[in-house]
PyMOL Python script that loads the backbone (N, CA, C, O; Angstrom):
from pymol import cmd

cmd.read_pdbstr("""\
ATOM      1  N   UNK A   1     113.123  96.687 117.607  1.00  0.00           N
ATOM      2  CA  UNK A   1     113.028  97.913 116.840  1.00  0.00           C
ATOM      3  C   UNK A   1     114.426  98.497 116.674  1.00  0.00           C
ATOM      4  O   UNK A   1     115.180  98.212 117.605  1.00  0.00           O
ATOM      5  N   UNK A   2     114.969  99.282 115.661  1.00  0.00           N
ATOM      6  CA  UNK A   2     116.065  99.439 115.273  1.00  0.00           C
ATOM      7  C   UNK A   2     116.193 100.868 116.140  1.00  0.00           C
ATOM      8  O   UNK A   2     115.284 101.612 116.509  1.00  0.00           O
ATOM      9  N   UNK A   3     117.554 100.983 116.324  1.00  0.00           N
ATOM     10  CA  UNK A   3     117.680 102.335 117.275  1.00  0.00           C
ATOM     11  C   UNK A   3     118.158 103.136 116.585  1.00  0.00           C
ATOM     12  O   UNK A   3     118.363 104.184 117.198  1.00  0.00           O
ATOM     13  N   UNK A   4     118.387 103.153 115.783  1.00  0.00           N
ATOM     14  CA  UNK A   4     118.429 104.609 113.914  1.00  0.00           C
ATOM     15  C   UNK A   4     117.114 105.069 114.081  1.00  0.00           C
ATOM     16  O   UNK A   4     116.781 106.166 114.529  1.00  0.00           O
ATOM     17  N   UNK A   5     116.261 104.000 113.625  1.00  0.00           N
ATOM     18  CA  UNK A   5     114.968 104.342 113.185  1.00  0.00           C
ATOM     19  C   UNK A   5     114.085 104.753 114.220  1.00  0.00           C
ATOM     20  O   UNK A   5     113.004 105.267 113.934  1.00  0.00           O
ATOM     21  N   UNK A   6     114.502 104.546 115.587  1.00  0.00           N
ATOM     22  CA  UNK A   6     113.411 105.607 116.621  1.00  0.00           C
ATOM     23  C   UNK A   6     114.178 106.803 116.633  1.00  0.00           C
ATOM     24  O   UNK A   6     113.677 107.861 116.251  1.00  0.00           O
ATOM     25  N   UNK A   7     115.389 106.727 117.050  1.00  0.00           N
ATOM     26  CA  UNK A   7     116.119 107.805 117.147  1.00  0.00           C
ATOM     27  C   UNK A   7     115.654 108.770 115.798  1.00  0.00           C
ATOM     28  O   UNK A   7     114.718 109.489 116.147  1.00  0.00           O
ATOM     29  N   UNK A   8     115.945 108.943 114.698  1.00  0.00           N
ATOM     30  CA  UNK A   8     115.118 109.311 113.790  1.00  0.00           C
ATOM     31  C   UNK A   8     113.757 109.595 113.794  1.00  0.00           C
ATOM     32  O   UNK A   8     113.296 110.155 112.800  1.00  0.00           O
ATOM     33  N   UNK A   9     113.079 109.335 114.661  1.00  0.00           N
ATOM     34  CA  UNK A   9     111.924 109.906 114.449  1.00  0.00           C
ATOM     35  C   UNK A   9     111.324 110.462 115.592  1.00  0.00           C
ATOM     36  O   UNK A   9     110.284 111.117 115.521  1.00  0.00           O
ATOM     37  N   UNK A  10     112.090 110.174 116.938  1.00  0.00           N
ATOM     38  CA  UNK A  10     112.343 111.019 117.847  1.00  0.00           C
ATOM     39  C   UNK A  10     112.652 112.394 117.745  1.00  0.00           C
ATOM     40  O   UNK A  10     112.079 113.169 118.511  1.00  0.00           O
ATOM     41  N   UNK A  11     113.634 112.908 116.751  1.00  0.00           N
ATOM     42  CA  UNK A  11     114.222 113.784 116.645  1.00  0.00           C
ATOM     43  C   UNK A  11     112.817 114.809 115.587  1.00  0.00           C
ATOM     44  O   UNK A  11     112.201 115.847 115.828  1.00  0.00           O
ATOM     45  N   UNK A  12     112.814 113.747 114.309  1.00  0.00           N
ATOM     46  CA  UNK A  12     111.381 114.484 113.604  1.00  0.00           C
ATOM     47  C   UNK A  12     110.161 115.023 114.353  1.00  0.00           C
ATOM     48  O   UNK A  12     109.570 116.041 113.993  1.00  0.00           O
ATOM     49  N   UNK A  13     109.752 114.158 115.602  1.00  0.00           N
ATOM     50  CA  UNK A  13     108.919 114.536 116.292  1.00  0.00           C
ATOM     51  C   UNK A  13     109.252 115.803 116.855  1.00  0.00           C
ATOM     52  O   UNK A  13     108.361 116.639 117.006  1.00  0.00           O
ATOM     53  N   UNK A  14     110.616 116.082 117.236  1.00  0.00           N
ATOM     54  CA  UNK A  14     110.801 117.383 118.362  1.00  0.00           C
ATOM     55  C   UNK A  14     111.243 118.635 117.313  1.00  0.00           C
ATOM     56  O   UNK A  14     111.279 119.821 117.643  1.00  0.00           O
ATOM     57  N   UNK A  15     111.544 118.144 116.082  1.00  0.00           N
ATOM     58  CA  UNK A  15     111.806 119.087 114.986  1.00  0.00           C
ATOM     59  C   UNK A  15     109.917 119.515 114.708  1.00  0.00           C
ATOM     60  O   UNK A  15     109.610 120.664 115.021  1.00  0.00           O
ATOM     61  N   UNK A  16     109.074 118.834 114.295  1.00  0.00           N
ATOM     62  CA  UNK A  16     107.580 119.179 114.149  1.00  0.00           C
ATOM     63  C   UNK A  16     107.162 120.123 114.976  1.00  0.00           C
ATOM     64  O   UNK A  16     106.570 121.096 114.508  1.00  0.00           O
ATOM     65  N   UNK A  17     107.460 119.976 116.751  1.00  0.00           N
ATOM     66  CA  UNK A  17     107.310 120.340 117.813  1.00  0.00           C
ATOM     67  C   UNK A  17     107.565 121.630 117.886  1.00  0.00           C
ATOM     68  O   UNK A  17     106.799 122.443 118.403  1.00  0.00           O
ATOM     69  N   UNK A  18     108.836 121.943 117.288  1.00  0.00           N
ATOM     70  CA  UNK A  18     109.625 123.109 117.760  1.00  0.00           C
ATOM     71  C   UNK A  18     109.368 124.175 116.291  1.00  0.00           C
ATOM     72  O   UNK A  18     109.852 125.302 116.194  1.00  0.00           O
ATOM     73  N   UNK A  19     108.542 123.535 115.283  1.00  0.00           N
ATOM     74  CA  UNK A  19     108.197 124.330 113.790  1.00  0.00           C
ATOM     75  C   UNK A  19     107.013 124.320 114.433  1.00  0.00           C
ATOM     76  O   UNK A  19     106.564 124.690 113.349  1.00  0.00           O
ATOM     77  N   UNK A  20     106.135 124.265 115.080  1.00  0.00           N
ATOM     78  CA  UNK A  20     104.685 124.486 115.254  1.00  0.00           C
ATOM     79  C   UNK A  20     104.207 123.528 114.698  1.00  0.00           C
ATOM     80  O   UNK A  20     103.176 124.073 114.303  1.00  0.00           O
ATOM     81  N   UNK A  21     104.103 122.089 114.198  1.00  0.00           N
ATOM     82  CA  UNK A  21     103.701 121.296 113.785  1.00  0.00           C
ATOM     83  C   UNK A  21     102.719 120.753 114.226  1.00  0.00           C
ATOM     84  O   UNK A  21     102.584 121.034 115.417  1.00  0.00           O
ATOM     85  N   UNK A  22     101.928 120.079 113.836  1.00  0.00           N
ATOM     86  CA  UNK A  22     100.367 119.431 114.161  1.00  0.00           C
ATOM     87  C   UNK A  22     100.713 118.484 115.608  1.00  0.00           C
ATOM     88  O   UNK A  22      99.759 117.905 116.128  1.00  0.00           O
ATOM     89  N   UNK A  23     101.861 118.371 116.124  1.00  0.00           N
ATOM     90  CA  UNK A  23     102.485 117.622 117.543  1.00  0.00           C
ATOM     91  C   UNK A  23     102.042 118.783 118.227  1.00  0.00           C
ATOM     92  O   UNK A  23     102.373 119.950 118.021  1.00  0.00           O
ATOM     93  N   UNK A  24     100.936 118.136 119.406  1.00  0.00           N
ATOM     94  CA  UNK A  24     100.648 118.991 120.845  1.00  0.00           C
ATOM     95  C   UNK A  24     101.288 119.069 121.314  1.00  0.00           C
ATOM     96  O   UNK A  24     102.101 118.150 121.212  1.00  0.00           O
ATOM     97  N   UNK A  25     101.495 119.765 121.927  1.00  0.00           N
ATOM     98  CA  UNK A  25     102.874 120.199 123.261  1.00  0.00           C
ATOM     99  C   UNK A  25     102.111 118.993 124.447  1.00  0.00           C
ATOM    100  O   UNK A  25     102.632 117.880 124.385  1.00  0.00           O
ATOM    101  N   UNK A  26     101.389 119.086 125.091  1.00  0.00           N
ATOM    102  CA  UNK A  26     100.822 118.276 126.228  1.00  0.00           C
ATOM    103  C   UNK A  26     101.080 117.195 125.973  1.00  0.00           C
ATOM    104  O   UNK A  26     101.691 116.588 126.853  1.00  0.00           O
ATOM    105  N   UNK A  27     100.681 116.272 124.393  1.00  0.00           N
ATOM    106  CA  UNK A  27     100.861 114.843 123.912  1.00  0.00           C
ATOM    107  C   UNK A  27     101.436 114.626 122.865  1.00  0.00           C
ATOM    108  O   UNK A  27     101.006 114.768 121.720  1.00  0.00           O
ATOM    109  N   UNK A  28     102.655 114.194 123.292  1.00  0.00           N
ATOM    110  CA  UNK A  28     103.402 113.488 121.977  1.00  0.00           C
ATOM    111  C   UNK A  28     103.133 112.901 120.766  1.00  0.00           C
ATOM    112  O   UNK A  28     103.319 111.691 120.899  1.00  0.00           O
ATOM    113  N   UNK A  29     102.851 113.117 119.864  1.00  0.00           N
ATOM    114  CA  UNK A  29     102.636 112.164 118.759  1.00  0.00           C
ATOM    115  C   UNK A  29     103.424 111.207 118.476  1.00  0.00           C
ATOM    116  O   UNK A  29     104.653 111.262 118.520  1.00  0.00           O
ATOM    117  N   UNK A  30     102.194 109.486 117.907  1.00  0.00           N
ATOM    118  CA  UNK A  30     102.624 108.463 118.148  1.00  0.00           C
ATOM    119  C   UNK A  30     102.965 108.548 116.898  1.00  0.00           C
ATOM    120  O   UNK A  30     102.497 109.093 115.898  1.00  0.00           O
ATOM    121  N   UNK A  31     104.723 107.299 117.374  1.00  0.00           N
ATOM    122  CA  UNK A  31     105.039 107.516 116.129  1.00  0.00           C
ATOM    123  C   UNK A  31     105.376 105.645 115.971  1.00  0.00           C
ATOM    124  O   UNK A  31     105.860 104.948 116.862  1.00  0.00           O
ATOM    125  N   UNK A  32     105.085 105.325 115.024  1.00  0.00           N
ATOM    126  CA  UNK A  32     105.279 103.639 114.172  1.00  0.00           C
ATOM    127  C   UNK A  32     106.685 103.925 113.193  1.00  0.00           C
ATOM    128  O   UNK A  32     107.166 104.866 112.561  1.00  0.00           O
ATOM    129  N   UNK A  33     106.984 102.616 113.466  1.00  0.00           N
ATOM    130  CA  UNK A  33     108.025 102.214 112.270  1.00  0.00           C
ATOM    131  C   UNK A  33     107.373 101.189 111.710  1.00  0.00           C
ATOM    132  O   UNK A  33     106.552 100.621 112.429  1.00  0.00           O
ATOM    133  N   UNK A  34     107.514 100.823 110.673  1.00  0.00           N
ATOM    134  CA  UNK A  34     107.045  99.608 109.830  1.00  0.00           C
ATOM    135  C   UNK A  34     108.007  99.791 107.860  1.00  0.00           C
ATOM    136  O   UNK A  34     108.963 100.364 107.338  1.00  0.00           O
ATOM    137  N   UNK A  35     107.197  99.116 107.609  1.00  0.00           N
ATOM    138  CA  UNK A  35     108.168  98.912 106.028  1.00  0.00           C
ATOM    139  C   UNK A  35     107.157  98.541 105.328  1.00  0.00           C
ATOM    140  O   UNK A  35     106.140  97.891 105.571  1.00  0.00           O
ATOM    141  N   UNK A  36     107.749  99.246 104.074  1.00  0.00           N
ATOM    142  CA  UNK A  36     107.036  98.870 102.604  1.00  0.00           C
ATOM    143  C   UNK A  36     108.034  98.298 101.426  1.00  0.00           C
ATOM    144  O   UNK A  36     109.262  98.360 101.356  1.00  0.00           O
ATOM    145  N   UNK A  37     107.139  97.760 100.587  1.00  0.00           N
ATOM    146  CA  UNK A  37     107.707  96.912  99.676  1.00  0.00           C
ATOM    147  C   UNK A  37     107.557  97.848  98.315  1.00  0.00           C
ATOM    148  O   UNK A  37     106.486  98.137  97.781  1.00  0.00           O
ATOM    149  N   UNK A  38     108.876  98.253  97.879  1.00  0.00           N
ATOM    150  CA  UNK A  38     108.689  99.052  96.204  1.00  0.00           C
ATOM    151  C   UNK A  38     108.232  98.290  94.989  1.00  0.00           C
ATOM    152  O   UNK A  38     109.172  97.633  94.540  1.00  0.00           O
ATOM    153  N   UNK A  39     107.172  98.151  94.328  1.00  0.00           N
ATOM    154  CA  UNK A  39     106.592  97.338  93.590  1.00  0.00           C
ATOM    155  C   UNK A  39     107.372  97.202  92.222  1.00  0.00           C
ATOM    156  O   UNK A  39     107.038  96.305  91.449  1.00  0.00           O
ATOM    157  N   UNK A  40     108.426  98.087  91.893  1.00  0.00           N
ATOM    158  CA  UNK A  40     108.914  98.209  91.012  1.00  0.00           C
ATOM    159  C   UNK A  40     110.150  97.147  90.920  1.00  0.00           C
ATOM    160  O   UNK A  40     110.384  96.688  89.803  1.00  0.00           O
ATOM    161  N   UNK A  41     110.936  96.735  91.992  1.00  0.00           N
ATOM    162  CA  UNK A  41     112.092  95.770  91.849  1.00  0.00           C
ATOM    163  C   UNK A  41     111.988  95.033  93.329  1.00  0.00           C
ATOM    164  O   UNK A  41     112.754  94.089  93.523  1.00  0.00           O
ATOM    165  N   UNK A  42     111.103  95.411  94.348  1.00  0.00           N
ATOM    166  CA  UNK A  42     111.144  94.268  95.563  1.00  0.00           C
ATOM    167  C   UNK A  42     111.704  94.491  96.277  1.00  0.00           C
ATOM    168  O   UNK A  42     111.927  93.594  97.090  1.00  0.00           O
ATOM    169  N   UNK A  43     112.285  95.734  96.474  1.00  0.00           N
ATOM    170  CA  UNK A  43     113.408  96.526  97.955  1.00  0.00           C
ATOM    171  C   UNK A  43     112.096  96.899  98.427  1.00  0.00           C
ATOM    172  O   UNK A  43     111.044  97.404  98.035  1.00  0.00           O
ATOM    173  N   UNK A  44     113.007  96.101 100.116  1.00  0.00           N
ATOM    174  CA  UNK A  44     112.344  96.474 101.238  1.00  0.00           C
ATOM    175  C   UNK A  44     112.324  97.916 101.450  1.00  0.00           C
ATOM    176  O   UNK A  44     112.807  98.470 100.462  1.00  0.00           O
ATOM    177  N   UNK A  45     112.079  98.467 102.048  1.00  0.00           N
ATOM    178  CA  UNK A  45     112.563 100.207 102.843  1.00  0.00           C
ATOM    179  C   UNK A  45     111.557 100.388 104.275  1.00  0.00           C
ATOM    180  O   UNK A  45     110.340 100.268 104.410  1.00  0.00           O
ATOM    181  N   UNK A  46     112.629 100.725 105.237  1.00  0.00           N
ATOM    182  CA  UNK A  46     111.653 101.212 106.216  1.00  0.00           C
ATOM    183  C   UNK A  46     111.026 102.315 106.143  1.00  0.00           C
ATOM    184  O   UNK A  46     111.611 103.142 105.444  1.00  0.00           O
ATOM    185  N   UNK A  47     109.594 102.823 106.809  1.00  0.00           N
ATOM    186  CA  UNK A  47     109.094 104.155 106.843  1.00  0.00           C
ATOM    187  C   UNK A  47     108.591 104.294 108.645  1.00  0.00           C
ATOM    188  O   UNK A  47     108.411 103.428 109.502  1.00  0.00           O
ATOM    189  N   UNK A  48     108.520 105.309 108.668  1.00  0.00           N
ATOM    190  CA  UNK A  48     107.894 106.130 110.370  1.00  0.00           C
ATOM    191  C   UNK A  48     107.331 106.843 110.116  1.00  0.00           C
ATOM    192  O   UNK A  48     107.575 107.759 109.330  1.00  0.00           O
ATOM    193  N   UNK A  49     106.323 106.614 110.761  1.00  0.00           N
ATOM    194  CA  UNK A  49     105.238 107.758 110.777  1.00  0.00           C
ATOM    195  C   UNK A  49     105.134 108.039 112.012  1.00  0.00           C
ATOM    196  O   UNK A  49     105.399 107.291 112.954  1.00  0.00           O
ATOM    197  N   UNK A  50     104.606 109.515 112.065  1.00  0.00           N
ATOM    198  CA  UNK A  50     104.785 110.758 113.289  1.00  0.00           C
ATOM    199  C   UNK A  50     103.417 111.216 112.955  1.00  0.00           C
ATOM    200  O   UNK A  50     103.149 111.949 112.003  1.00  0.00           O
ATOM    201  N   UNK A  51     102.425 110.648 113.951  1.00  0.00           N
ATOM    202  CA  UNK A  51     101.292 111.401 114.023  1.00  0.00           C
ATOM    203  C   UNK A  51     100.477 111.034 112.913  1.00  0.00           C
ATOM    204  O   UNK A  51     100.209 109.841 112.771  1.00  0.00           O
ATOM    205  N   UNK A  52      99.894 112.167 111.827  1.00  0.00           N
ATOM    206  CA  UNK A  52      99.784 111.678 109.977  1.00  0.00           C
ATOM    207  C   UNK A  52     100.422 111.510 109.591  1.00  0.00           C
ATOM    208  O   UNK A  52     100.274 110.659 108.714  1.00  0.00           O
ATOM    209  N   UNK A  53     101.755 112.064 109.766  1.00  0.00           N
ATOM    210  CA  UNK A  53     102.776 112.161 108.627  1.00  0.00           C
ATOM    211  C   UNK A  53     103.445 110.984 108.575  1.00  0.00           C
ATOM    212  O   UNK A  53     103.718 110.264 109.535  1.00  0.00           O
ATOM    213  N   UNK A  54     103.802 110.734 106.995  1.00  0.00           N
ATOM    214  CA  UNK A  54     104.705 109.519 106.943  1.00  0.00           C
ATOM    215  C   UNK A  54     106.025 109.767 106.035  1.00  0.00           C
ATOM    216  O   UNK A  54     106.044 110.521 105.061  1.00  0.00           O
ATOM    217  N   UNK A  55     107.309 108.886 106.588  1.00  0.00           N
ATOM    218  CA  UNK A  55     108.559 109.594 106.135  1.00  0.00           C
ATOM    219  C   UNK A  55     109.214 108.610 105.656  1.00  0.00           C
ATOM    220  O   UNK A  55     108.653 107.639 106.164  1.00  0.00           O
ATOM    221  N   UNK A  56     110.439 108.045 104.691  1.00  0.00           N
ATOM    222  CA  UNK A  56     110.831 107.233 104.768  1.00  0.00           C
ATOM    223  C   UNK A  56     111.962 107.117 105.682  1.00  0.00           C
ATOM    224  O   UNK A  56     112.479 108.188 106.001  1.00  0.00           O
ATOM    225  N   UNK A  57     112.293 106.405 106.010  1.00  0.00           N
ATOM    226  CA  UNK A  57     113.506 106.042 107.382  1.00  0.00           C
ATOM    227  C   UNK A  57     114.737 105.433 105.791  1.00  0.00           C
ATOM    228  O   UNK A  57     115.588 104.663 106.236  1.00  0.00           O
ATOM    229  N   UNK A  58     114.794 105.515 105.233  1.00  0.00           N
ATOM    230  CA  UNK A  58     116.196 105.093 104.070  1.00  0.00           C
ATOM    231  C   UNK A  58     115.872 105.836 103.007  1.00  0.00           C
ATOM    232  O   UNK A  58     114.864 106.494 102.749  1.00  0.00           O
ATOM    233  N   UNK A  59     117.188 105.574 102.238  1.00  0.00           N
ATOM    234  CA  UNK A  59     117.307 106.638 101.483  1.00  0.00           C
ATOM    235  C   UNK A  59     117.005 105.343  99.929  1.00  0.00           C
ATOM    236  O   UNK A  59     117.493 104.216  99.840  1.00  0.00           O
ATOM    237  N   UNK A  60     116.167 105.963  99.022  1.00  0.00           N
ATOM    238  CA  UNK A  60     115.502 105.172  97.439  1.00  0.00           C
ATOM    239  C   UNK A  60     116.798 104.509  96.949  1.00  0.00           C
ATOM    240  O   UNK A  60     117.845 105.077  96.639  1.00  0.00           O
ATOM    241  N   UNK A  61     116.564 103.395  96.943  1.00  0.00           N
ATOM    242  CA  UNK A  61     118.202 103.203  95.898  1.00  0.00           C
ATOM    243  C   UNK A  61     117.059 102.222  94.884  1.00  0.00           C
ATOM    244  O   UNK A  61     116.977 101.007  95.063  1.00  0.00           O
ATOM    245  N   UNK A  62     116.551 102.661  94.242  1.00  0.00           N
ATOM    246  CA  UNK A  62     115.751 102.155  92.723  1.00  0.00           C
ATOM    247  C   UNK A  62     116.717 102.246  91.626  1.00  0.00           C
ATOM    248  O   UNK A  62     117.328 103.261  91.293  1.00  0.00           O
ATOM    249  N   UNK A  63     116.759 101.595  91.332  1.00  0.00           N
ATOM    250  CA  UNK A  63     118.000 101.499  90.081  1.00  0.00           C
ATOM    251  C   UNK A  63     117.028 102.000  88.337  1.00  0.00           C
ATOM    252  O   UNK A  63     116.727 101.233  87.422  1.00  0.00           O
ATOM    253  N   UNK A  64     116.840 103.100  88.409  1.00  0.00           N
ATOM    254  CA  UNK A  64     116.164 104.000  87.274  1.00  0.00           C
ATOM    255  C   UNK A  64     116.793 104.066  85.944  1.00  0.00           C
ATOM    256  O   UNK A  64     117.944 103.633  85.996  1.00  0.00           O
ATOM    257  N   UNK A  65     116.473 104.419  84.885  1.00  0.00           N
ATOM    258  CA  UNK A  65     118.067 105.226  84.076  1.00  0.00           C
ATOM    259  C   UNK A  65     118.236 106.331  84.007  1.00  0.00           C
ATOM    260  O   UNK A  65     117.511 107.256  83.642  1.00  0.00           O
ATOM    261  N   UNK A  66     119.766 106.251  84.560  1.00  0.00           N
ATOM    262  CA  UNK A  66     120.230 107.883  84.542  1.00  0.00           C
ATOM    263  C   UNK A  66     120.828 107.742  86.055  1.00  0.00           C
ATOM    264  O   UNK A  66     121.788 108.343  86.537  1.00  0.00           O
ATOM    265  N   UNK A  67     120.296 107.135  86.433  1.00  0.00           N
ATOM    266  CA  UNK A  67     120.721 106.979  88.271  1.00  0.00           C
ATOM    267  C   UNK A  67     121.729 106.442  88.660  1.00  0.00           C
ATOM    268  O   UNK A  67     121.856 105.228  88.500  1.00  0.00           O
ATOM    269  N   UNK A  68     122.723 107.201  89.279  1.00  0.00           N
ATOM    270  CA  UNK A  68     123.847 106.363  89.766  1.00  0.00           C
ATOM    271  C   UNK A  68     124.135 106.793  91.104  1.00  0.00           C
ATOM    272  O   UNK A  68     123.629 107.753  91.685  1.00  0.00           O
ATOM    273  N   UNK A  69     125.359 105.653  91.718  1.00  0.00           N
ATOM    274  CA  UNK A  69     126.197 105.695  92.655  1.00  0.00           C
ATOM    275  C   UNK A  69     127.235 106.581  92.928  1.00  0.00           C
ATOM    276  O   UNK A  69     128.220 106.789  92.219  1.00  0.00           O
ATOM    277  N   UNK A  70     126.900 107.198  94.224  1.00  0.00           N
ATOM    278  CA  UNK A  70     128.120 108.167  94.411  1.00  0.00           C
ATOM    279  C   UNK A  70     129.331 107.429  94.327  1.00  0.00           C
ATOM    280  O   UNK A  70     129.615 106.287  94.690  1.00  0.00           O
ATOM    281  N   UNK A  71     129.949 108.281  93.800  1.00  0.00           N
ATOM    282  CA  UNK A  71     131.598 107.943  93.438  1.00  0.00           C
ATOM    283  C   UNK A  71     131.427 106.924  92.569  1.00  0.00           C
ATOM    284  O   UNK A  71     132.382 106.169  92.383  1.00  0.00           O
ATOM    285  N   UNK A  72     130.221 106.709  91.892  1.00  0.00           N
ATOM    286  CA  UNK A  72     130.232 105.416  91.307  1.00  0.00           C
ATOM    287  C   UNK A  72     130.816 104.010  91.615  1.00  0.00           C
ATOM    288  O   UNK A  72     131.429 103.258  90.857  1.00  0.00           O
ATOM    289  N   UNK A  73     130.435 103.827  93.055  1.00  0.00           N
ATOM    290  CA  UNK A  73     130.792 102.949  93.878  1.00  0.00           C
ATOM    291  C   UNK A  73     129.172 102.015  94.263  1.00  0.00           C
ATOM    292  O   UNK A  73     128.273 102.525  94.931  1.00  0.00           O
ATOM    293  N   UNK A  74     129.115 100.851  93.776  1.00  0.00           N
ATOM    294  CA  UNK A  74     127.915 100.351  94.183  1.00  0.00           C
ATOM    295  C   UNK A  74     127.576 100.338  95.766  1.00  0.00           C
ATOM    296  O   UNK A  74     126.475 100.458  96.304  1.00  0.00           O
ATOM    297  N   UNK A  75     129.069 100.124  96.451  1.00  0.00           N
ATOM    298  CA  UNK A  75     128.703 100.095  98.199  1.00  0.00           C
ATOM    299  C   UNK A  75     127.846 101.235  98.441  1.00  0.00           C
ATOM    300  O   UNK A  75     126.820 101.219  99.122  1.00  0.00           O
ATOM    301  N   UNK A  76     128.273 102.083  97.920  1.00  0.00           N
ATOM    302  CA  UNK A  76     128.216 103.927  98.016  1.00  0.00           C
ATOM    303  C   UNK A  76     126.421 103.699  97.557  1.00  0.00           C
ATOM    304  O   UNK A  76     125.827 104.777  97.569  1.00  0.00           O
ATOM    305  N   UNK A  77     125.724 102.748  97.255  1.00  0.00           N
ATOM    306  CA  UNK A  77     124.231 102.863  96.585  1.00  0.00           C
ATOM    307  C   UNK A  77     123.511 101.795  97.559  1.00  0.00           C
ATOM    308  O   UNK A  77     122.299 101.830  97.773  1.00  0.00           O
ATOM    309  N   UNK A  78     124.420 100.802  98.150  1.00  0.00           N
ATOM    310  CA  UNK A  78     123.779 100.242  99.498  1.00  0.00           C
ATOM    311  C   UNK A  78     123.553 100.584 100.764  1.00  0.00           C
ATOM    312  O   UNK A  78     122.804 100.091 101.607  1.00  0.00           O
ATOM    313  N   UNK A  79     124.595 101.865 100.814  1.00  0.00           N
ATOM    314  CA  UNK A  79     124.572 102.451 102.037  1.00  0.00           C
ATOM    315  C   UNK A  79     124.030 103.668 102.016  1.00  0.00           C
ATOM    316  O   UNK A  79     123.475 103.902 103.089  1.00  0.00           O
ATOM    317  N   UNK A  80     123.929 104.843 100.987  1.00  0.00           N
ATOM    318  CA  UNK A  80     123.323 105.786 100.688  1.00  0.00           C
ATOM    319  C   UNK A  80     121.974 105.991  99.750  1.00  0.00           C
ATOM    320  O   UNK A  80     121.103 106.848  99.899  1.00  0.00           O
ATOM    321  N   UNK A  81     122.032 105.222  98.997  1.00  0.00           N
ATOM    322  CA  UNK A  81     120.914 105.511  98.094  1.00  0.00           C
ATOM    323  C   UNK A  81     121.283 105.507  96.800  1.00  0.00           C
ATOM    324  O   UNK A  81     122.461 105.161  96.702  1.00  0.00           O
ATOM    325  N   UNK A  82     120.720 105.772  95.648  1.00  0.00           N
ATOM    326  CA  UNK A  82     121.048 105.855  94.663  1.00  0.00           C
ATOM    327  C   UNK A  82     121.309 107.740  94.145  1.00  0.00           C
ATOM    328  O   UNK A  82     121.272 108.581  95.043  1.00  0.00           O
ATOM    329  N   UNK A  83     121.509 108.104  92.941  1.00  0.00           N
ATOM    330  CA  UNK A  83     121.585 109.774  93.032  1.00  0.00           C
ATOM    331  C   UNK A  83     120.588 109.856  91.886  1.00  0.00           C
ATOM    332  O   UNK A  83     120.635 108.880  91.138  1.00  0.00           O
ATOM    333  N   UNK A  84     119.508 110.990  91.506  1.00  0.00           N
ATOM    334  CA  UNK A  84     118.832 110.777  90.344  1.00  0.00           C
ATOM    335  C   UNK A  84     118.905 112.186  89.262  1.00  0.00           C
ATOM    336  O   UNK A  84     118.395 113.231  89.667  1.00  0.00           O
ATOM    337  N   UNK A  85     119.214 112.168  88.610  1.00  0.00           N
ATOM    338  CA  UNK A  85     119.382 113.432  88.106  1.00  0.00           C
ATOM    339  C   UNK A  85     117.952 113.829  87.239  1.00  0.00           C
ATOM    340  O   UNK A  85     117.470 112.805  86.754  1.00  0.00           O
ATOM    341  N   UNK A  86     117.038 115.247  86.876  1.00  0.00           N
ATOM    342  CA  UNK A  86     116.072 115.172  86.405  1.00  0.00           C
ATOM    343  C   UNK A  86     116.965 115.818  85.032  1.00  0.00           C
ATOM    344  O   UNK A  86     117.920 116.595  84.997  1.00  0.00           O
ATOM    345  N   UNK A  87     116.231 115.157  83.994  1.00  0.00           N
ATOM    346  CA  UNK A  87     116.263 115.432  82.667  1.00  0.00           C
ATOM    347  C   UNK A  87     115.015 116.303  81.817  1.00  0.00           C
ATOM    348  O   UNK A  87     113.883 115.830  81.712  1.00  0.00           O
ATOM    349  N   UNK A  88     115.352 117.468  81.310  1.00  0.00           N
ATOM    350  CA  UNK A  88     114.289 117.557  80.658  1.00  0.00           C
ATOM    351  C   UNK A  88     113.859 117.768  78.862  1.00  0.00           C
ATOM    352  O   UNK A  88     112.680 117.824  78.512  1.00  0.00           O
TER     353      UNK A  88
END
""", "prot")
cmd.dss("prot")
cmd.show_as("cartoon", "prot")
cmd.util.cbc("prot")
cmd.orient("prot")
């Protein structure tokens, strides 16, 4: 298991905890890592779930139009995500 991705949701758990969140004080809510597949281009992405809730553990890098790379740097879209601007 990746130690981002508990650590991350370690922290969500005690952030839920400390907002009054559906996490009991007596019992921790269980929390899973696992991954889904974006049907749209085939990127992996991890997600964690805390209890019901489910979060993604990475940040979308879907290549949309209109969507770009910070600094317009592709590394900058492997390591962060992509940026999406809404149009209306």
């Amino acid at each position: 298991m990746n130690t981002r991705a508990v650590m991350t949701a370690l922290a969500a758990a005690t952030i839920l905890t400390a907002c009054g969140g559906k996490v009991a004080k007596d019992k921790p809510a269980a929390v899973t890592v696992s991954t889904f597949t974006d049907s749209r281009d085939g990127k992996v992405y991890k997600k964690v779930a805390i209890g019901a809730d489910v979060w993604m553990a990475e940040n979308l890098n879907y290549e949309a139009e209109g969507s770009v790379c910070y600094d317009n740097k592709a590394k900058n879209c492997a390591k962060y995500g992509r940026l999406y601007a809404h149009f209306q």
